[in-house]
C-alpha positions as CSV (number, residue, x, y, z in Angstrom):
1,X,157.2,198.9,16.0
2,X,158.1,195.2,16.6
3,X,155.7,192.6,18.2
4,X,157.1,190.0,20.7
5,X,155.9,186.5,20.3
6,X,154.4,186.9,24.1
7,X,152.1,189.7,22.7
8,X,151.4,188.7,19.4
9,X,150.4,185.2,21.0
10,X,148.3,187.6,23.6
11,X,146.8,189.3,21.4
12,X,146.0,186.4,19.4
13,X,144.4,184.9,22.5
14,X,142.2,188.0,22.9
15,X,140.9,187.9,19.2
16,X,140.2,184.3,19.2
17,X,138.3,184.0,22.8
18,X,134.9,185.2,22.1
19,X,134.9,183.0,19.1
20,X,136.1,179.5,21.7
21,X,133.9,180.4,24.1
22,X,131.1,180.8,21.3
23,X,131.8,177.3,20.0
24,X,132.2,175.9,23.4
25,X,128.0,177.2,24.4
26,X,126.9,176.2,20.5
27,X,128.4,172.5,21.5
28,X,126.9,172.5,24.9
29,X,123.4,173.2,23.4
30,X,124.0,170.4,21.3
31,X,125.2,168.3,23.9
32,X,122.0,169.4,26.0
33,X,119.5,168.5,23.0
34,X,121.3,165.3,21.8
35,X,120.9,163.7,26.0
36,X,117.1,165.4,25.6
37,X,116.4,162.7,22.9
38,X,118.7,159.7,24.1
39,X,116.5,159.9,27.3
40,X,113.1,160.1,25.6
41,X,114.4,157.4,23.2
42,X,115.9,155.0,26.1
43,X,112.6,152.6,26.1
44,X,111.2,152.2,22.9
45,X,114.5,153.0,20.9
46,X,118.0,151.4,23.2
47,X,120.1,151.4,20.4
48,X,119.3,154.8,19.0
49,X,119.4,156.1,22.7
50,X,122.7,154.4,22.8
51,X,124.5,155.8,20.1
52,X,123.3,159.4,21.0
53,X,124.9,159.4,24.5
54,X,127.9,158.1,23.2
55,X,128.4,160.9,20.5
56,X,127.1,163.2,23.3
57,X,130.4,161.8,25.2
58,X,132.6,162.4,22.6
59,X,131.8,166.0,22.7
60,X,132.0,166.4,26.3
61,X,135.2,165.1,26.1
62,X,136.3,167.7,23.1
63,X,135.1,170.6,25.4
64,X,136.5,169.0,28.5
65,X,133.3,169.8,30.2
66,X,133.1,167.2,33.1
67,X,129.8,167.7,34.4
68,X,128.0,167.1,30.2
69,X,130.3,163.9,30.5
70,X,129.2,162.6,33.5
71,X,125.6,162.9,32.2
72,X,126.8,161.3,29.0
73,X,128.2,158.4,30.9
74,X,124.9,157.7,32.9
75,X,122.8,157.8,29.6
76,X,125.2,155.4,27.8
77,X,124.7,153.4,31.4
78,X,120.8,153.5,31.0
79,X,120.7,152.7,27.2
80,X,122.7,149.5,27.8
81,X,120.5,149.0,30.9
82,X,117.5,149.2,28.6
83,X,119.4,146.6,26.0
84,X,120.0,143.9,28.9
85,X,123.8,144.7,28.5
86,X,123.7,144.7,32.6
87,X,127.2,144.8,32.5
88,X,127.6,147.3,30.4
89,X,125.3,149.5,32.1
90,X,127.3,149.0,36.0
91,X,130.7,150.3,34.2
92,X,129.2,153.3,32.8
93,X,127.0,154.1,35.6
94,X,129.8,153.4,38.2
95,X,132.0,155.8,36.2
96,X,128.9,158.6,35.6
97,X,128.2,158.1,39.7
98,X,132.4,158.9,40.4
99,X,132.6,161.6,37.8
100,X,129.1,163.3,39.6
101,X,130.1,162.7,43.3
102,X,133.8,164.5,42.4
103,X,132.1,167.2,40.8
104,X,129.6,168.0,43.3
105,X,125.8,167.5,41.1
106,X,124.0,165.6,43.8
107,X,121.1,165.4,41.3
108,X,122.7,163.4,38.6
109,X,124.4,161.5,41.5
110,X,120.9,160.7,42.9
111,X,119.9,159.4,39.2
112,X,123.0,157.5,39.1
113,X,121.5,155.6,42.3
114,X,118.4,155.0,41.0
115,X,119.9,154.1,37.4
116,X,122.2,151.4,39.3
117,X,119.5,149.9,41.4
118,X,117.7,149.3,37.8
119,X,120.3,147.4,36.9
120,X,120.1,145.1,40.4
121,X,116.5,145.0,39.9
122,X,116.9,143.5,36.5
123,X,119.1,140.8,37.8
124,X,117.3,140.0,40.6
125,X,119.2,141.0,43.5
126,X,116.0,142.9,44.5
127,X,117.0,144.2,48.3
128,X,120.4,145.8,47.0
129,X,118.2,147.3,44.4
130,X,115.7,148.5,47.1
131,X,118.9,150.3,49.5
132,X,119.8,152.1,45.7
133,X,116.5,153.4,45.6
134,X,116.6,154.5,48.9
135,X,119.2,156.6,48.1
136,X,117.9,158.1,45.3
137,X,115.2,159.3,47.1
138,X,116.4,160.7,49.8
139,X,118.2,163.4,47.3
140,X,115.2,163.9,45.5
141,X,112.7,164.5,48.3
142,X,114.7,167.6,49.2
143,X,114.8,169.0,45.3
144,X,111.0,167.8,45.4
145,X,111.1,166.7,41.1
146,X,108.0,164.9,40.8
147,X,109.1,163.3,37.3
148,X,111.9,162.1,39.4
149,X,109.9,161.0,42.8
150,X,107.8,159.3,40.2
151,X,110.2,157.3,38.4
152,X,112.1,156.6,41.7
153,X,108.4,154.9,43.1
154,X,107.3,153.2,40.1
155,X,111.2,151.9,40.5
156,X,110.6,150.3,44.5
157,X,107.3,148.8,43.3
158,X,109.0,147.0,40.9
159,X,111.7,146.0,43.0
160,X,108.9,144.9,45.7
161,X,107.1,143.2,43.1
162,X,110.1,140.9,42.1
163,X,110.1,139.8,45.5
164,X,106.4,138.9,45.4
165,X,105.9,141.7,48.5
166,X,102.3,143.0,46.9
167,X,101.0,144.5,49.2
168,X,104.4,146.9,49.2
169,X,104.2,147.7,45.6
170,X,100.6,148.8,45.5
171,X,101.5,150.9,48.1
172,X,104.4,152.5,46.3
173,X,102.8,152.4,42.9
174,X,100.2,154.7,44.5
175,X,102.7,156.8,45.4
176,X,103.7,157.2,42.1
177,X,99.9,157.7,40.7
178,X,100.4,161.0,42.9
179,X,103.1,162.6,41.2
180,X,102.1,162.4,37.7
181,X,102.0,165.4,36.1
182,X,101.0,167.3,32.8
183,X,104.3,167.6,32.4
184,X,105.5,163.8,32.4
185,X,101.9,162.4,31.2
186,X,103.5,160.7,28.4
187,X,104.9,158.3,31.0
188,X,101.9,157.0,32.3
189,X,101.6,153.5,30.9
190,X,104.5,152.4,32.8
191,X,102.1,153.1,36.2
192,X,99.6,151.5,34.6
193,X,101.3,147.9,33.0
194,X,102.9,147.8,36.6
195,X,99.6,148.1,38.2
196,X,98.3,145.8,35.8
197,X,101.0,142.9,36.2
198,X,100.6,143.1,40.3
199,X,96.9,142.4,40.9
200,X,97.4,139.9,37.6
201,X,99.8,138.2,39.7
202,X,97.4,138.3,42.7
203,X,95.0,136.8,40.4
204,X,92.7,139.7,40.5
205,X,92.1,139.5,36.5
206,X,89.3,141.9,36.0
207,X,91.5,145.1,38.0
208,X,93.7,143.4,35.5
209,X,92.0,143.3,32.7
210,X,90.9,147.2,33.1
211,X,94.1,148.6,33.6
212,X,95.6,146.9,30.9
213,X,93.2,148.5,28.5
214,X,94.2,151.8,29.8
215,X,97.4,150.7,29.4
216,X,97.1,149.9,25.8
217,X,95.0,153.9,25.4
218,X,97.2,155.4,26.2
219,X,100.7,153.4,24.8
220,X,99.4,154.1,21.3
221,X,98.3,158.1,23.0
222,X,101.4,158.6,23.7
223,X,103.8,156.4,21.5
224,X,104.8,153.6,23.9
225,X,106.1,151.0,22.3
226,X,107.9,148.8,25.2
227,X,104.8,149.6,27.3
228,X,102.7,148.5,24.1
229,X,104.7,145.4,23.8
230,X,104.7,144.8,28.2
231,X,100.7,145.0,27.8
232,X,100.6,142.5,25.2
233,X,102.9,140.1,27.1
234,X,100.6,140.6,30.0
235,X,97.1,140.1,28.2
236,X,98.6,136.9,26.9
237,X,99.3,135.8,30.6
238,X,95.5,137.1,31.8
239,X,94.0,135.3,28.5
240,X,95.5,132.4,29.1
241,X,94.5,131.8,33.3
242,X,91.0,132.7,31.6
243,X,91.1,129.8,29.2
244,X,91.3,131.2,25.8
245,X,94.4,130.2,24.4
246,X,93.5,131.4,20.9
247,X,93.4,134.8,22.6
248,X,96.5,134.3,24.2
249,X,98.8,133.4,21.6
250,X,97.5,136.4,19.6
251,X,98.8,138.8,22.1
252,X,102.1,136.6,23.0
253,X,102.9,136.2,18.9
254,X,102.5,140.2,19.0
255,X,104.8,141.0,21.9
256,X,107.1,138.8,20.6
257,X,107.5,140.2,17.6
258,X,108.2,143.6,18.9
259,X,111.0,142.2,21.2
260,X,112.8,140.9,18.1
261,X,112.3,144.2,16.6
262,X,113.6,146.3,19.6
263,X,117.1,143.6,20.0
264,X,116.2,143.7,23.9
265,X,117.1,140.7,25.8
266,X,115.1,140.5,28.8
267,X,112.4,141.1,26.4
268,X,113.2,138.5,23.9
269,X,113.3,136.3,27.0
270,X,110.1,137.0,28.9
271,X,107.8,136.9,25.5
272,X,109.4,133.6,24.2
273,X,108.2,131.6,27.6
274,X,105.2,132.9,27.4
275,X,104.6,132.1,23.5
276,X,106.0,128.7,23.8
277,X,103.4,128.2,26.9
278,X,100.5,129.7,24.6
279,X,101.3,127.1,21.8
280,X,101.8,124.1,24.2
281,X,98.3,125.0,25.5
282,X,97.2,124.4,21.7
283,X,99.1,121.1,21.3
284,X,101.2,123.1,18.9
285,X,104.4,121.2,20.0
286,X,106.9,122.1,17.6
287,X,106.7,126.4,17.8
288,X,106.6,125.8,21.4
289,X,109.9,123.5,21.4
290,X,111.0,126.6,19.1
291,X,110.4,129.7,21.8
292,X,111.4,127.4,24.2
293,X,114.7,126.8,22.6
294,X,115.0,130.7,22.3
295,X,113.8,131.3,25.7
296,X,116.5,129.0,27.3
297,X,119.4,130.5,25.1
298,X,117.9,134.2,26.5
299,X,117.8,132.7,29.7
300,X,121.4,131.5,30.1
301,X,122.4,134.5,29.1
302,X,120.4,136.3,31.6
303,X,121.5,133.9,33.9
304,X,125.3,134.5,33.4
305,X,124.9,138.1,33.4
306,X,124.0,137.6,37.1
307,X,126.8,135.6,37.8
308,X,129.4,138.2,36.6
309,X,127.5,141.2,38.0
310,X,127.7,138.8,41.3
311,X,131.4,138.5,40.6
312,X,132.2,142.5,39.8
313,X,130.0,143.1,43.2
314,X,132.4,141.0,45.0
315,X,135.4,142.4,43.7
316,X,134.1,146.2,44.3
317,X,133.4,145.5,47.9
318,X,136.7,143.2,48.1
319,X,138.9,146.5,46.8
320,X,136.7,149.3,49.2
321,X,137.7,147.1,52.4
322,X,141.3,146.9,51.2
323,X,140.6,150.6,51.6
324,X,139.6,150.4,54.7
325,X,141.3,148.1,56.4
326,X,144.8,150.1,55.2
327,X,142.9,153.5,56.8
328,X,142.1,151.2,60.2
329,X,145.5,150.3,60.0
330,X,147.0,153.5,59.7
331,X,144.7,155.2,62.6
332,X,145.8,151.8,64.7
333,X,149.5,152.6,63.9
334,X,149.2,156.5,64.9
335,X,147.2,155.0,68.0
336,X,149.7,152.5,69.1
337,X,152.3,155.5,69.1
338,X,149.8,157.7,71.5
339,X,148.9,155.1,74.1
340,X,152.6,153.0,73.9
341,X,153.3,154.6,77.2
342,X,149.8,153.9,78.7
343,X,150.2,150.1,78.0
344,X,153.8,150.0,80.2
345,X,152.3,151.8,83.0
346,X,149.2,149.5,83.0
347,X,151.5,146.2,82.5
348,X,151.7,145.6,86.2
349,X,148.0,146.0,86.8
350,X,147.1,143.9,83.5
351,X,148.9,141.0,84.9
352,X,147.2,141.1,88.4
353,X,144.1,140.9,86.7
354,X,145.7,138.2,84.3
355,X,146.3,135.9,87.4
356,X,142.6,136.3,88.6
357,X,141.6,135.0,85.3
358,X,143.7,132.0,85.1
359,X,142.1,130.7,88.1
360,X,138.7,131.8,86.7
361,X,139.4,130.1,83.6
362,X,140.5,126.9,85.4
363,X,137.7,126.3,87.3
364,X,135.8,127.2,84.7
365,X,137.2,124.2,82.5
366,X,135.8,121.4,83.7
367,X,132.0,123.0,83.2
368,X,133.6,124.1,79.4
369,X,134.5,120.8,78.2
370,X,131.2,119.2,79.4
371,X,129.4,121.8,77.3
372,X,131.7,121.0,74.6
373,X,130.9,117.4,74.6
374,X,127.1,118.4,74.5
375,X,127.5,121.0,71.2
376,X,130.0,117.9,69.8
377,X,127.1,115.6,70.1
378,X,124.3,118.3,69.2
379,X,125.9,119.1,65.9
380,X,127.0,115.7,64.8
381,X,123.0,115.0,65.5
382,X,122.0,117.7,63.4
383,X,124.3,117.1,60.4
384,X,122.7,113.6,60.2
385,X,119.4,115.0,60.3
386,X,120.6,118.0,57.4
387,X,122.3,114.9,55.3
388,X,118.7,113.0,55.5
389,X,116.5,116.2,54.8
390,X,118.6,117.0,51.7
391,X,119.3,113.6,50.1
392,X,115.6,112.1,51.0
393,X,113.3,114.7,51.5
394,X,114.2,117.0,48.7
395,X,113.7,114.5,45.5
396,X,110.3,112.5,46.4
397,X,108.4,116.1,47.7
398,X,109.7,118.1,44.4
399,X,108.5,114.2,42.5
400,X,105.1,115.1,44.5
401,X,104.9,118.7,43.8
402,X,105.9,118.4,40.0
403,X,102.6,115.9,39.5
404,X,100.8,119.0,41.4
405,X,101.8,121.4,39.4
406,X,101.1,119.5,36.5
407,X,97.2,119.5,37.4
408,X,97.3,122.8,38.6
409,X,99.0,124.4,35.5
410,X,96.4,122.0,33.7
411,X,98.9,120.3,31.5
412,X,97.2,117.1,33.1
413,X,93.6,116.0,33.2
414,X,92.0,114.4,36.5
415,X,92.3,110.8,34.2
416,X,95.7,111.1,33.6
417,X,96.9,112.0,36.7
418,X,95.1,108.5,38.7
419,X,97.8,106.5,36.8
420,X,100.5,109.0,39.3
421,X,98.5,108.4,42.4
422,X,99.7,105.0,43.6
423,X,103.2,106.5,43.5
424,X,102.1,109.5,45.2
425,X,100.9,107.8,48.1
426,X,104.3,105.3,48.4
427,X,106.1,108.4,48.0
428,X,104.1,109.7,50.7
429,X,104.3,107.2,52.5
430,X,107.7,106.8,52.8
431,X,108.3,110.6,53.7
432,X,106.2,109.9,56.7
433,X,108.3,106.8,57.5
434,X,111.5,108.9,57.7
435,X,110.2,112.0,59.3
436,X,109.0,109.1,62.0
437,X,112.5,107.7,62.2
438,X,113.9,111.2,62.6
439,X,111.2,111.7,65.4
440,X,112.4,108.7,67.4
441,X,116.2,109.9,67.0
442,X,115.1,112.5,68.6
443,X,113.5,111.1,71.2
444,X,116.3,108.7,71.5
445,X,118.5,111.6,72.3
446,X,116.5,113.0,74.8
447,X,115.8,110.0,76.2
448,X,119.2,109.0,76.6
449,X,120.3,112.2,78.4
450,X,118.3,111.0,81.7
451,X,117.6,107.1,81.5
452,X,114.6,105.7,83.3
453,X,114.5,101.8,83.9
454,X,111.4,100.0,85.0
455,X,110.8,96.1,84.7
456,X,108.6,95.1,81.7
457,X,108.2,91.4,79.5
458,X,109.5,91.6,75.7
459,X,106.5,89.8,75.1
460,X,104.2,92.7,75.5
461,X,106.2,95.0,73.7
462,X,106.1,92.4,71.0
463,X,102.5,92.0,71.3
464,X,102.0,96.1,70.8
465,X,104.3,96.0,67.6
466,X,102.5,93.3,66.2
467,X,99.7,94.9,66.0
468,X,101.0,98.4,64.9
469,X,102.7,97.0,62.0
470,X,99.7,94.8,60.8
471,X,98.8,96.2,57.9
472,X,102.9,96.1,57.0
473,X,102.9,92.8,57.4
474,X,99.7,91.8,55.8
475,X,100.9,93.5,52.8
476,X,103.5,90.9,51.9
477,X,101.7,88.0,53.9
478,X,104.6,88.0,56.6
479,X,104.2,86.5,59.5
480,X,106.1,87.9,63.0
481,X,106.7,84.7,65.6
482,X,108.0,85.8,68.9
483,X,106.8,82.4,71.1
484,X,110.7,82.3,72.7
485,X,109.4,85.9,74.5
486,X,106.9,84.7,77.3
487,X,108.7,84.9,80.3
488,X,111.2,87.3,78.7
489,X,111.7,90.2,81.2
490,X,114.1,93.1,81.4
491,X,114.8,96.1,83.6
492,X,115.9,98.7,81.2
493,X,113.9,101.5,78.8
494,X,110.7,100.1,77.7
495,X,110.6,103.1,75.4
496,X,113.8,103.1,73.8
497,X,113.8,99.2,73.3
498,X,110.4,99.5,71.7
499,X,112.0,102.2,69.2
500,X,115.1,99.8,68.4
501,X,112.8,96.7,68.2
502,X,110.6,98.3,66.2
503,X,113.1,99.7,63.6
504,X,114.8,96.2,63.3
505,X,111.2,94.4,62.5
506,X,110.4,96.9,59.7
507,X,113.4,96.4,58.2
508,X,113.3,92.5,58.4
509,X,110.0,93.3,56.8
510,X,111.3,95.3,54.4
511,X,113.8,92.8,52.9
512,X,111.5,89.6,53.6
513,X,109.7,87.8,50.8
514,X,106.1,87.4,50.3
515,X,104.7,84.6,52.6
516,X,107.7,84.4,54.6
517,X,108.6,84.9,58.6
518,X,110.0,86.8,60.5
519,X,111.1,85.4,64.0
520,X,112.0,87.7,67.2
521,X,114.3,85.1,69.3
522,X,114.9,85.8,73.0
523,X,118.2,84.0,74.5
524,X,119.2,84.3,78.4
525,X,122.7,83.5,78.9
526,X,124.9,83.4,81.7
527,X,125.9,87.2,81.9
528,X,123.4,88.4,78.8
529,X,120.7,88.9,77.9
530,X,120.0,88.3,73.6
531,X,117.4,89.2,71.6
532,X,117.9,88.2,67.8
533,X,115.3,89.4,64.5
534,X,115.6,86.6,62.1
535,X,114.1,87.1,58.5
536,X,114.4,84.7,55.3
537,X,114.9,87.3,53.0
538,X,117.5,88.5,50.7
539,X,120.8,88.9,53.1
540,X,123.6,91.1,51.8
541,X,127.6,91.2,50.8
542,X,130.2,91.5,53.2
543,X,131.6,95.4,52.4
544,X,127.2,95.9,52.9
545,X,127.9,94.9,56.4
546,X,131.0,96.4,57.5
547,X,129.3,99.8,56.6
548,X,126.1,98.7,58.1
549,X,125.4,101.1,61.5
550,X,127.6,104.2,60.2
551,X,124.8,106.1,59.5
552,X,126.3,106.6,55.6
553,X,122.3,106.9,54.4
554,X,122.9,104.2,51.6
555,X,119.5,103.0,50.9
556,X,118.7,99.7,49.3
557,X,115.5,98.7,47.8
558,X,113.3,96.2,49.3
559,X,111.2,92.9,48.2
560,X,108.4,94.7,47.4
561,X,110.1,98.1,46.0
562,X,110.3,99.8,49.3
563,X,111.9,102.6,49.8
564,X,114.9,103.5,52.6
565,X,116.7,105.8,53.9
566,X,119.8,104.3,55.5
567,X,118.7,106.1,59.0
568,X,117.5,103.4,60.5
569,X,119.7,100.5,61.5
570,X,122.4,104.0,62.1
571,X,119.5,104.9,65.1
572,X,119.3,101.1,66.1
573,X,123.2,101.3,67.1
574,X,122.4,104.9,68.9
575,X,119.9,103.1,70.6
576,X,121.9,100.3,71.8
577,X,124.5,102.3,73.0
578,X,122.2,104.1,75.3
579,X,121.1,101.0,76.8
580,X,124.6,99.8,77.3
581,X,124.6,96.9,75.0
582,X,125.6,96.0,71.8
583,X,124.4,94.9,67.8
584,X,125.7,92.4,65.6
585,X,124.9,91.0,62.4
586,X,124.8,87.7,60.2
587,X,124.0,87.4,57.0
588,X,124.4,85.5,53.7
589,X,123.1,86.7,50.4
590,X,119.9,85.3,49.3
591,X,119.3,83.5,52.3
592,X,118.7,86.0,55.0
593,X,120.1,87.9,58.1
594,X,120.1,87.9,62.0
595,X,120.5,90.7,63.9
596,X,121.2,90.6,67.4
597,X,121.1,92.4,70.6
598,X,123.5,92.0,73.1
599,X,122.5,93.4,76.8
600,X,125.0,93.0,79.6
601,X,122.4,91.3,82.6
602,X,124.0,94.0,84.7
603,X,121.6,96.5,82.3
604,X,119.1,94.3,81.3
């Protein structure tokens, strides 16, 4: 009897089945058992863990078996995680997380969350990291895994810890303590170095100091070489707040080594700071220029990892609200079609209520524009006071707080840090002379919005400056002659004049020679009223003066070395406006300036 192809290839089929399906079970045990050790080998051996998920991969994808893949995936992920390859490690956990969700395991898609908030843990976007661990957990809570609920805690208190939230960690890192089991004991020197690095960080080094030798018990217990190396690292740290830098580098030389061994970046970059430190603290200056060097190549690349990570974040959000703006747009569309015969009906009624508004809206304008004026003249005032902050604020405190840190840090004794202390206090000084000047723009401002005028002499308001800016003038042996001011009265703002006057005098000062004078000059003319500061000091160019009152914060340094800020002949011009007057300038270079005050007798 003769066979057709059909049954021969049936029977065939039925012959070879058992066998497939044999093979299929033998390779998904293997599959199984090769994962098994890529995860135990994730932290002490990346690489090795590395190239076991990717051969367990390979056979997934020979079986066809999705759910073996998308574990494969996500320990190929974690392994380049545990490398530093942060790149790496979002493409194959992004894939592991799609593969997961399609198929339906809502554990591994829960340790895809927490595997992806490692990763923005590890390049610092903290919160994000946080809202991924978050996630995790709420998966896990219902399954109740206390390996997992243990990882996912320690995870948080890291994340917490990055952001210098201590109080937070503890809390989650006991948490954690609380869910180690028998089961998963091996693990525990990760709880410990993490409760070890937080109260070092609070500076409680005794806690410290305890739980890092449990830490280092039970890393050689149980095998722990990254935790081994992460306890090292951190008794370098503790050894060297507690002066013994011979200590120190011990432990820091140790950890270091290991990192080089394991190939881990972050590694590599945390212990090569910390060994260059230990060496500078023994005046070993060349091996700390070394780690340094290697810390700073580490470090950029660290650094640009975050950048691209920043840039692949951007993209992934960009692409899911493509997404759903085209769904919005399609529901709009559908929506438009349903209520098309709404919108006619309610035309008539819409423009009614149209007409009502425009008469709103136009007696409503009037009150707008004035309010517009106001923001116009609120924000212009505060991008002055931003531009100061930033160009004048920023360099002399960081100057400050670098000598600061210097002493603190102790790379600086008491003795060498007097030599620092005169430019300190200038630096100080002139800090509180712009946040002063900022001040009285302020007050300006207000002042401005509700003018009082009283009658007052310029003489006494002379006679007050005078003796404010003593000490200013004594410094450079200046003397301030005002004699044309008796019998000088006004009816305007004492209080505003007294700012303008006063910023004019300190910068006559301020450009003056030593022994020289500076002359306040009081002129009534027919319709005016003219007061004029007069110094002897260096003048300026031309293009100096055309730029003068625009408020473009160019700073020039005075006879003595003083220090500006280009704010205050800007406020002198605000000032004068206010009153209704006007400023103008004379100068020649080298041979002095006036500037003068112009008040209309009307507002003077």
């Amino acid at each position: 009897m003769k066979l057709t192809k059909f049954a021969i290839l049936t029977l065939m089929m039925c012959v070879l089945a058992p066998a497939l399906a044999q093979n299929n079970n033998d390779t998904r045990q293997e599959i199984l058992s090769i994962l098994s050790e890529a995860s135990d080998e994730v932290y002490d051996d990346p690489n090795g863990s590395l190239e076991k998920s990717i051969r367990a991969k390979e056979l997934a994808d020979q079986i066809k078996d999705d759910s073996l893949k998308a574990a494969a995936l996500n320990r190929i992920g974690n392994a380049h995680w545990s490398l530093g390859n942060q790149m790496d490690a979002i493409e194959f956990l992004q894939k592991s997380l799609q593969l997961a969700e399609a198929n339906n395991l809502e554990v591994l898609v829960s340790k895809n969350y927490g595997n992806i908030g490692n990763v923005y843990n590890a390049v610092g976007f903290n919160l994000d990291a946080i809202n991924y661990y978050r996630l995790e957990l709420g998966i896990q809570e219902q399954y109740q895994q206390s390996r997992r609920l243990f990882a996912v805690y320690n995870n948080i208190a890291r994340a917490y810890f990055n952001l210098n939230q201590y109080d937070s960690a503890h809390h989650y890192l006991n948490k954690a303590s609380k869910r180690l089991e028998d089961s998963f004991i091996h693990l525990s020197p990760i709880l410990y170095s993490n409760q070890a690095e937080t109260y070092l960080k609070q500076g409680k080094l005794e806690i410290a100091d305890s739980l890092l030798e449990v830490t280092y018990r039970t890393s050689n217990q149980y095998g722990s070489k990254r935790t081994s190396l992460v306890a090292n690292q951190l008794k370098a740290e503790l050894e060297r707040k507690k002066g013994n830098p011979e200590h120190a580098l011990e432990h820091a030389q140790l950890a270091s080594d290991m990192a080089l061994e394991m190939g881990v970046k972050e590694l590599i970059y945390t212990t090569s700071k910390t060994l260059a430190n230990c060496y500078g603290d023994l005046g070993e200056f060349q091996k700390a220029f070394e780690n340094q060097i290697r810390y700073e190549a580490y470090k950029d690349s660290v650094q640009n990892v975050k950048v691209r990570n920043e840039l692949e974040l951007l993209s992934y959000y960009q692409r899911l609200f493509r997404l759903r703006v085209l769904e919005e747009k399609n529901q709009i569309s559908t929506t438009l079609a349903e209520q098309r015969q709404w919108i006619i009906n309610g035309l008539v009624i819409v423009l009614v209520i149209a007409t009502i508004l425009i008469g709103i809206i136009f007696y409503s304008t009037m009150k707008i524009r004035k309010q517009k004026r106001e923001l116009e003249q609120l924000n212009a005032f505060k991008t002055k006071i931003f531009a100061i902050v930033s160009h004048d604020l920023k360099s002399p405190i960081q100057s400050v707080s670098s000598v600061i840190e210097m002493f603190n840090e102790k790379l600086i004794s008491k003795e060498e840090i007097e030599p620092y202390l005169p430019e300190v206090r200038e630096k100080t000084s002139n800090l509180m002379g712009l946040l002063n000047n900022i001040f009285l723009w302020a007050e300006g401002q207000m002042e401005g919005e509700n003018l009082a005028k009283e009658n007052f002499t310029v003489h006494q308001v002379l006679e007050d400056l005078n003796a404010e800016l003593k000490d200013r003038l004594e410094e450079k042996a200046i003397q301030l002659k005002y004699e044309s001011a008796f019998g000088f009265n006004l009816h305007s703002n004492r209080g505003i004049l007294r700012i303008l006057l006063r910023n004019l005098i300190v910068n006559a000062i301020k450009f003056s020679h030593p022994k020289s004078i500076v002359e306040v000059n009081c002129v009534e003319g027919e319709e005016t009223k003219i007061i004029e500061v007069i110094d002897q000091g260096i003048g300026m160019r031309e293009e100096m003066r055309e730029k003068l009152f625009t408020g473009g914060l160019e700073s020039k340094v005075g006879t003595n070395g003083e220090q500006g800020n280009g704010l205050g002949l800007a406020l002198c011009n605000d000032f004068v406006q206010i009153l209704g007057g006007k400023i103008d300038v004379e100068s020649v270079e080298g041979e002095g300036s006036v500037f003068r005050v112009i008040l209309t007798d009307q507002d003077a």
